[in-house]
C-alpha positions in Angstrom: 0.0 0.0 0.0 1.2 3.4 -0.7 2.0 6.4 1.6 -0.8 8.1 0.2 -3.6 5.0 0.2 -1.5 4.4 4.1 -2.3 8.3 5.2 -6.2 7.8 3.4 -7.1 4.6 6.0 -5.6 6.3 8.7 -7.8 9.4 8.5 -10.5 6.7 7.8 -10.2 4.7 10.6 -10.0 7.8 13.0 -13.1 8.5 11.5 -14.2 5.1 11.6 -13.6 5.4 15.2 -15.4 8.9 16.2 -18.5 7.4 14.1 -18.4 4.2 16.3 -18.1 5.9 19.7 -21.8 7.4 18.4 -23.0 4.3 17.8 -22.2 2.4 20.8 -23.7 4.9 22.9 -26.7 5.2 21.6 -26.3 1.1 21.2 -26.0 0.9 25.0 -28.9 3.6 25.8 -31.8 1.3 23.6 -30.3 -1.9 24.6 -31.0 -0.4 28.5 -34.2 0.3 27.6 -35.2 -3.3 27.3 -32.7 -5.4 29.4 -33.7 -3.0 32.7 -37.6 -3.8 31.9 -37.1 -7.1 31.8 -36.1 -6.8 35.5 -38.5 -3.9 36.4 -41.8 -5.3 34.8 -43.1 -7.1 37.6 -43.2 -3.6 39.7 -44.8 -1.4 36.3 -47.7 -4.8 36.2 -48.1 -3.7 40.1 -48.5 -0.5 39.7 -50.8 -0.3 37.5 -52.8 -3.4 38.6 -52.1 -4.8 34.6 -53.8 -8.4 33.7 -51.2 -10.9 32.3 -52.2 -9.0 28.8 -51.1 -5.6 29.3 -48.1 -7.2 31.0 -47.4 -9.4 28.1 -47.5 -6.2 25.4 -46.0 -3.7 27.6 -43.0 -5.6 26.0 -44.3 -6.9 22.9 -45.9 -3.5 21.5 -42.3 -2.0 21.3 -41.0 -5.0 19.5 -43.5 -5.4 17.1 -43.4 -2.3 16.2 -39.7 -1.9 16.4 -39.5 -4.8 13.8 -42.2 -3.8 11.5 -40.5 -0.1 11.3 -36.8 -1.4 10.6 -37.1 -1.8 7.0 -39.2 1.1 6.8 -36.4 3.3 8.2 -33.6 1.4 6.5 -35.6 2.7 3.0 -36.1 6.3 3.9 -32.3 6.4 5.1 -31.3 5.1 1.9 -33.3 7.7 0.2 -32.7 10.9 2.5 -29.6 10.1 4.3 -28.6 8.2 7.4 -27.4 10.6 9.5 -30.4 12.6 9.7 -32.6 9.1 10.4 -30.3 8.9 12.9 -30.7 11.7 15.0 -34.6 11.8 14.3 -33.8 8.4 15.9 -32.3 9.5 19.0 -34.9 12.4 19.4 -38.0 10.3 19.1 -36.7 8.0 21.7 -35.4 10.6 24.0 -38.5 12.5 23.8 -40.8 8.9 24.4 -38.7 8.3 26.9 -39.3 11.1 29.0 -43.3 10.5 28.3 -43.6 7.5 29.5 -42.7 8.6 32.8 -45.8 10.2 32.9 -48.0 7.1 31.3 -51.5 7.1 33.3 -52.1 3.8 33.0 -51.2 0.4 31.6 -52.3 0.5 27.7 -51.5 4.5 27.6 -47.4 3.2 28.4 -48.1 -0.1 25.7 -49.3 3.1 23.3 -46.0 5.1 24.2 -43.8 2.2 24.0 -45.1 2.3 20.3 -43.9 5.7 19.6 -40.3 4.7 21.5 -40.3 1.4 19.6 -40.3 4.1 16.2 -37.1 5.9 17.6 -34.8 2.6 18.2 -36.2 1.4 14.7 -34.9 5.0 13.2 -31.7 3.8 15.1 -31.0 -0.1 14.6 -31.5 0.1 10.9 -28.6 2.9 10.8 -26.0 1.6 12.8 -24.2 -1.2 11.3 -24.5 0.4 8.0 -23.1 3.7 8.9 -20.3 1.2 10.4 -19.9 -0.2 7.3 -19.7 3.2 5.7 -17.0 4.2 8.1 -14.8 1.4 8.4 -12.4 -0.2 5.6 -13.3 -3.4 4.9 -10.3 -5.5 6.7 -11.0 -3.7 10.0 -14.3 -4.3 9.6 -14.6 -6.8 11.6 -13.2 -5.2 15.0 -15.7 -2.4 14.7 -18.3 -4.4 14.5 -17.4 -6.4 17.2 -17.1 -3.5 19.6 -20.5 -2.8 18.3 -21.9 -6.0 19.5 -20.6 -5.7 22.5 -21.3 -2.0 23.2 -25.2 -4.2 23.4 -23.5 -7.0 25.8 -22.3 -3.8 28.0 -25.5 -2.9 28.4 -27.6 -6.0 29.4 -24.3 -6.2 32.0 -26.1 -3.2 33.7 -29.5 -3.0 32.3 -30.7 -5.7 34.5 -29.1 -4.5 37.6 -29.6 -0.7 36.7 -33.2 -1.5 36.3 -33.3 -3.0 39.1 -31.7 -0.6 41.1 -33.7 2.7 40.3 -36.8 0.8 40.6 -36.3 -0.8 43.8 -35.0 2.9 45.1 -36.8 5.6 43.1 -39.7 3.9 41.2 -40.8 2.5 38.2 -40.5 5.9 36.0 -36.9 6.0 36.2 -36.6 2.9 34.0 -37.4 5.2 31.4 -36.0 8.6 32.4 -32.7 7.6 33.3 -33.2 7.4 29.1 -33.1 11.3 28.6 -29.7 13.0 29.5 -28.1 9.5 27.7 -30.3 10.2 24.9 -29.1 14.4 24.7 -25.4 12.7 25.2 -26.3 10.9 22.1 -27.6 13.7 20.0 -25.2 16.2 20.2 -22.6 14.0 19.6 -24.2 12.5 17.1 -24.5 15.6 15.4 -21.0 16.8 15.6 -19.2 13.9 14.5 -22.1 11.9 11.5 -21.1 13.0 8.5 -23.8 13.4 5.4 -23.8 9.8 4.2 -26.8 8.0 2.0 -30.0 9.9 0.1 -30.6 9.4 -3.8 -33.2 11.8 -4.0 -34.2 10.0 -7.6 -35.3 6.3 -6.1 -38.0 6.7 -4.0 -40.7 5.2 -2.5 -42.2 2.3 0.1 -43.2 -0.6 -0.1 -46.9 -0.3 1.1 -48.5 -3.4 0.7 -45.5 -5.5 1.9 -44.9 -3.4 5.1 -48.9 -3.9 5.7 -48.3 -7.4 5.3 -45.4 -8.0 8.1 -47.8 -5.6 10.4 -50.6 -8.1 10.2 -49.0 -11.3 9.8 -46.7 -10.7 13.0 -49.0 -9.1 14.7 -51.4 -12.3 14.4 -48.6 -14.3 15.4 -48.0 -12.4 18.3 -51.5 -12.0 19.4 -51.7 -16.2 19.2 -48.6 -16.9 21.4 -49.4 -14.2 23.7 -53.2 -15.8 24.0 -52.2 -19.5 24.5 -51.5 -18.8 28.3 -54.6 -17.6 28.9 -56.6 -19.8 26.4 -55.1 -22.9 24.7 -53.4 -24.0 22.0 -56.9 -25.5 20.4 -58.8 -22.1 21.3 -60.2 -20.8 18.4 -58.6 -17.1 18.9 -55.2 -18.6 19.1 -56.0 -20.9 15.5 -57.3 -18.4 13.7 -54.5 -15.7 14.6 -51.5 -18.9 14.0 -53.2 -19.7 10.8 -53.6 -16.3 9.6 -49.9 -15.9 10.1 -49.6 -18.8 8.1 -52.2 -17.8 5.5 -50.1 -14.1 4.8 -46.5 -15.8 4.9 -46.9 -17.2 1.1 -49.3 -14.3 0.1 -46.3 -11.6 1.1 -43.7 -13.8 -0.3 -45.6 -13.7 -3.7 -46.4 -9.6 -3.2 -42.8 -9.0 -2.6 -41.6 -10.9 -5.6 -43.7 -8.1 -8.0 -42.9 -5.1 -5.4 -40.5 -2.7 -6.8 -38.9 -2.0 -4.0 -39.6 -5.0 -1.8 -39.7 -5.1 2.3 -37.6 -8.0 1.7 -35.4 -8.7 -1.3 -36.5 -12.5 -2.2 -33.4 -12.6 -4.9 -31.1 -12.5 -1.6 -32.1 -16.0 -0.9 -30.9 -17.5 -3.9 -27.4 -16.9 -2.1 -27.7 -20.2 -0.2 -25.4 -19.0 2.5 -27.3 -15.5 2.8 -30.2 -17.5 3.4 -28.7 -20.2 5.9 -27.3 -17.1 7.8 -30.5 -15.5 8.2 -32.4 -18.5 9.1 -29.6 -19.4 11.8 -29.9 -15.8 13.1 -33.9 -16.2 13.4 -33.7 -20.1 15.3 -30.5 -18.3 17.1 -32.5 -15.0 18.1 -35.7 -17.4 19.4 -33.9 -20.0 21.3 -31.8 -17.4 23.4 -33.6 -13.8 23.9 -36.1 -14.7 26.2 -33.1 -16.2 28.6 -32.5 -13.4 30.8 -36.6 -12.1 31.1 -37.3 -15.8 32.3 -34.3 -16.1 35.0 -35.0 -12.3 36.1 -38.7 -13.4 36.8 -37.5 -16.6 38.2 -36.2 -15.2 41.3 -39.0 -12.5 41.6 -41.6 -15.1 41.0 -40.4 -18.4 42.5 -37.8 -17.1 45.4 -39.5 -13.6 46.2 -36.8 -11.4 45.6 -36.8 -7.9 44.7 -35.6 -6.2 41.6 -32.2 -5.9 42.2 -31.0 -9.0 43.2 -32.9 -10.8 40.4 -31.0 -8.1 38.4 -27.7 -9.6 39.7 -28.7 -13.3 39.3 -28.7 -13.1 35.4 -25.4 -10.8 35.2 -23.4 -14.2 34.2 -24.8 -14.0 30.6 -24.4 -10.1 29.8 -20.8 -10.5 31.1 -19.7 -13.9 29.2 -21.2 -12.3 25.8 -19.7 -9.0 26.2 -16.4 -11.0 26.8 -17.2 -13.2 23.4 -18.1 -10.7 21.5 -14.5 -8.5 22.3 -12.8 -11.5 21.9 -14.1 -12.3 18.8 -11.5 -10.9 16.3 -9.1 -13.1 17.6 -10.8 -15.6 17.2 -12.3 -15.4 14.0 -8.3 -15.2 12.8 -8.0 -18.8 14.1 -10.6 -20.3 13.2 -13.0 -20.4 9.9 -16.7 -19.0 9.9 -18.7 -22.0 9.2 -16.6 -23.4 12.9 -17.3 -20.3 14.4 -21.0 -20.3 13.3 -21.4 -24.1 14.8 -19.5 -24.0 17.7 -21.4 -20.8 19.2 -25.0 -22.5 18.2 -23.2 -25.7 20.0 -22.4 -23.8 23.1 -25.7 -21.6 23.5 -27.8 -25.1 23.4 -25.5 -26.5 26.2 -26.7 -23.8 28.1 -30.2 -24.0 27.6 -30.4 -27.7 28.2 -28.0 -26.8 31.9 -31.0 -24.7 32.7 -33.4 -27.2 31.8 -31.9 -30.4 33.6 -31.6 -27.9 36.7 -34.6 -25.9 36.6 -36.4 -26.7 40.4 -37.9 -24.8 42.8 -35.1 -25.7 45.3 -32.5 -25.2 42.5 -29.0 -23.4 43.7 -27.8 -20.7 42.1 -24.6 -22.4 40.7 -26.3 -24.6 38.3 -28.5 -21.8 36.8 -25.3 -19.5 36.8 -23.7 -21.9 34.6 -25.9 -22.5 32.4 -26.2 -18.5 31.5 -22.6 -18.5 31.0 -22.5 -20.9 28.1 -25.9 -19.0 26.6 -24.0 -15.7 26.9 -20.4 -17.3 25.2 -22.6 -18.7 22.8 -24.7 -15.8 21.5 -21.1 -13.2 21.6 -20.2 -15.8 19.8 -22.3 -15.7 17.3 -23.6 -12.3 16.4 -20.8 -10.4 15.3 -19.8 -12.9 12.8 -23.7 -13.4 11.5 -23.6 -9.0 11.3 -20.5 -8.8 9.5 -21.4 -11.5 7.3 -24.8 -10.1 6.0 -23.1 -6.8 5.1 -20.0 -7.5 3.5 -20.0 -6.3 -0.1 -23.5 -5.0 -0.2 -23.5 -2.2 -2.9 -23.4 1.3 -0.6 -26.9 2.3 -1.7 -28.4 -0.8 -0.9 -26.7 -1.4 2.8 -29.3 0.4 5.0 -32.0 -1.8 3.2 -30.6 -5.2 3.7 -29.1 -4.5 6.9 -32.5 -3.5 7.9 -33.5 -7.1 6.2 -31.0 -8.6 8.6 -32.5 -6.7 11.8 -35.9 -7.5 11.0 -35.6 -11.4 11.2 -33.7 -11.3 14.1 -36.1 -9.3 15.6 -38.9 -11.5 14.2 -37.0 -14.1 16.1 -36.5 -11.6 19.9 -40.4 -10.8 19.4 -41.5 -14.6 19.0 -39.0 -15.7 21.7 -40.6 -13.5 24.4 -44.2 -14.2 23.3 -43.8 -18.0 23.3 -42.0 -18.1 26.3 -44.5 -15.9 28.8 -46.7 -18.0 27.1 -45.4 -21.5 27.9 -43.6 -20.3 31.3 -48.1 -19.7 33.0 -49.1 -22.5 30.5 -49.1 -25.1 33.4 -51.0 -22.6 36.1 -54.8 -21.7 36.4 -55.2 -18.9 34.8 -56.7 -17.1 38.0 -53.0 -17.4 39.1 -51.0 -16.3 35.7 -51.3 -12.7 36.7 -49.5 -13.7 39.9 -46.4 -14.4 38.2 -45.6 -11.3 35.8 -46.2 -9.4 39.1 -43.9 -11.0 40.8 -46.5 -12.2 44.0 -47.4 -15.9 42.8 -44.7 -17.5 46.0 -46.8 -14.9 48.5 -50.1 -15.5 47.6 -50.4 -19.6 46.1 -47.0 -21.4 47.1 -48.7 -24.7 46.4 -48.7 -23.9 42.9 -45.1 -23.1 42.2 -44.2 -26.6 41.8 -46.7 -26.2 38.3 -44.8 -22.5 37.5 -41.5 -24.7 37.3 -43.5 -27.3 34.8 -43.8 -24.1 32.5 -40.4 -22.6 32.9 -39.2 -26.5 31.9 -41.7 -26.8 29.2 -40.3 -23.3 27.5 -36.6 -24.0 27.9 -37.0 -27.6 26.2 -39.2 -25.2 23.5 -36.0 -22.8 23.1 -33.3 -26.0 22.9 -35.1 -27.9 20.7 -34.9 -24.6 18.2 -31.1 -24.1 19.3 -30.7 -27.6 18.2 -32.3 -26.8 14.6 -29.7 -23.4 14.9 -27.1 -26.2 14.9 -28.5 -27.9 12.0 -28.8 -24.7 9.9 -25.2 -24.0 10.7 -24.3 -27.4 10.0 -25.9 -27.3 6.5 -24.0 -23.8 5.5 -22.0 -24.9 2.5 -18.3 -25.2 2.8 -17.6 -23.2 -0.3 -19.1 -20.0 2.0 -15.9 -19.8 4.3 -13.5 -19.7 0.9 -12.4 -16.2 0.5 -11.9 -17.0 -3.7 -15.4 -18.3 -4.0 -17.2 -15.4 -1.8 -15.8 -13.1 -4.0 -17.3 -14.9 -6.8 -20.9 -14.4 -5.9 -23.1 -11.1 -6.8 -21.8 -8.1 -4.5 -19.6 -10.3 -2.6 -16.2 -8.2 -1.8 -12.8 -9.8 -2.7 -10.4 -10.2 0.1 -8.6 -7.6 1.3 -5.3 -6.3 -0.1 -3.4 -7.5 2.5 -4.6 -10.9 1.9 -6.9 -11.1 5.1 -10.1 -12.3 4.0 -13.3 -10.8 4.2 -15.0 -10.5 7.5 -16.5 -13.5 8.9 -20.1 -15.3 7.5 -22.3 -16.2 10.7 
């Protein structure tokens, strides 16, 4: 490399740098937001006297609409720019923020949680591509895995955090603690973005397609969240899972004629595109739900308050964070389709610890162990799958498919959480399933804990049996995927760098 090209990636990378300091904060301050309810939710259900419903979409109203929204955003950033989606971003969920503070009642905070869900959407769907903007490709990979664990530092103190200013202060301080982050953010945000993205000549939404993933998911959700309450043979619950069902091939065939599609079908004829994406959904399903089921645990089962239950689950935030900074190194060593089936491997270890161990005289050693492989296995994991799904994508289409990316995973975070409150009160009577998500069930029916621990051992087999299909999908990743020669053969693939380091990792 020349003096010149040396001096150009230098000045790049300090760049590079500045841009990712931006990102990782406001990383951190959305990925507080929902690690710290996790813990809290159990006072906010109290306080406002919320059925297992309104419990159950206090969290699911953000991330349905947080999913829905992220290809939305990643469109309008491609067309106007994405540092100005961006800081709309960081507004709108600094400003929800400090509103729902202030949230009367149970369904007026599910409603605000809405608007919040828009500003992490304006958010997720920018950051890895501005990343990808700023970095040069062989140093890719060390950004990004700072930026995946900028999210593993933050469900290291969400929980506890959450805990913490709820226990001491009360429930609205989950959400303002949000605002002077969120100013932090902006302003710096707007000193150091640069201008990057907008063709002012392609535009336009995908109506019909985003209409579909509304409705679809949103049946699906409203299904999984009903089975606690009803039964899998209840006619609400069939008719929402089959109506899901129904729209899956109808928005597959929409999206095939769309113009400018929610989804890009054409990506899947890259087989290991599409095995990626599938292991990040089973990946995303079997594991997100982990620390909201452990954190209730302890509320539920043992009667503890907020904060310890926020310490009992620190083991996985801390052993991802670890993987995930770690993870350059490692991906130096070893080739992506190992790194891809050794992660998947280790996560459903974990899960099937928990399960074996799961009691209601349980010690904490067992259950601490088994959060540590879940956490190893998903910092494994994720900065490989992110840097994978991005690498060569043509600049103009990078907020689109990166918002692709986020919107299965997400698919996979939102159907974790609803399947899992769902199974966790499946075994109670449903007079007692409100009990739980407050946090009272051991006070007021300790006879029926023993049936609370069937569910929690019904959902974690659930979540390993997908891990174990993770493994499957990473086992069945072709070969040719981790060959540097052959990735730069296929459409918008990059060739390896110049220093012969090949492209980042495939996950």
């Amino acid at each position: 490399m020349s003096r010149t090209g040396e001096t150009a990636e230098v000045e790049q990378l300090r760049y590079a740098w500045r841009v990712l300091s931006v990102i990782s904060m406001a990383s951190i301050l959305i990925a507080l937001g929902s690690s710290s309810l996790n813990v809290a939710l159990p006072d906010v259900v109290r306080h406002f006297d919320a059925g297992a419903a309104a419990a159950n979409w206090i969290l699911l109203s953000y991330m349905l609409a947080n999913t829905v929204l992220l290809v939305v955003f990643g469109r309008l950033a491609d067309m106007f720019g994405r540092r100005t989606m961006y800081l709309l971003g960081l507004a709108t969920y600094t400003v929800a923020s400090l509103l729902l503070g202030f949230a009367p009642g149970a369904w007026f905070l599910v409603g605000l949680r809405v608007v919040q869900a828009a500003g992490g959407a304006m958010l997720l769907a920018n950051s890895a591509a501005l990343l990808a903007d700023a970095f040069p490709p062989r140093h890719m990979a060390r950004g990004m895995g700072v930026y995946i664990a900028s999210f593993s530092v933050a469900q290291l103190v969400g929980p506890t955090l959450g805990g913490y200013l709820t226990h001491r202060f009360g429930w609205e301080w989950v959400f303002w603690y949000n605002v002077p982050i969120g100013l932090l953010c902006l302003v710096r945000g707007a000193v150091v973005l640069r201008k990057v993205g907008g063709r002012g000549g392609d535009r336009g939404i995908d109506v019909p397609g985003n209409l579909l993933v509304l409705v679809g998911l949103g049946g699906l959700l409203i299904g999984l969240s009903e089975v606690g309450d009803r039964s899998w043979g209840d006619p609400v619950v069939v008719a929402c899972l089959a109506l899901f069902a129904v729209l899956v091939p109808v928005f597959l065939i929409v999206e095939r004629r769309s113009v400018r599609p929610v989804v890009d079908v054409g990506l899947f004829r890259d087989v290991p595109f599409a095995l990626g994406l599938l292991t990040s959904f089973l990946n995303a399903v079997s594991r997100m739900a982990v620390v909201l089921l452990i954190a209730l645990f302890y509320q539920a089962v043992h009667g503890e308050d907020p904060v310890s239950a926020g310490l009992k689950v620190l083991p996985l935030p801390v052993a991802a964070m670890i993987a995930s900074a770690c993870s350059g190194m490692l991906h130096s060593r070893l080739a992506p389709r190992t790194i891809v089936l050794l992660s998947t491997s280790v996560g459903t270890a974990g899960l099937l610890v928990l399960l074996l161990e799961m009691s209601v005289e349980v010690g904490y050693a067992p259950i601490a162990c088994g959060l540590v492989l879940v956490g190893v296995g998903s910092g494994m994991f994720m900065p490989a799958n992110t840097t994978a799904m991005l690498d060569g994508i043509a600049p103009d289409r990078i907020g689109i498919v990166n918002a692709m990316r986020l919107m299965i995973q997400n698919t996979g975070v939102v159907v974790s959480t609803a399947l899992a409150m769902s199974l966790v009160t499946s075994a109670l009577p449903a007079g007692l399933r409100d009990r739980v998500f407050d946090g009272t069930i051991s006070h007021v029916a300790p006879h029926a804990l023993a049936q609370l621990v069937t569910g929690y051992r019904l959902a974690l087999l659930v979540m390993a049996v997908i891990s174990a299909l993770a493994v499957l999908a990473s086992l069945g990743r072709p070969r040719a995927a981790d060959d540097p020669a052959d990735a730069a053969g296929r459409t918008g693939r990059r060739s390896p760098a110049p220093d012969g380091v090949s492209p980042p990792p495939s996950g």
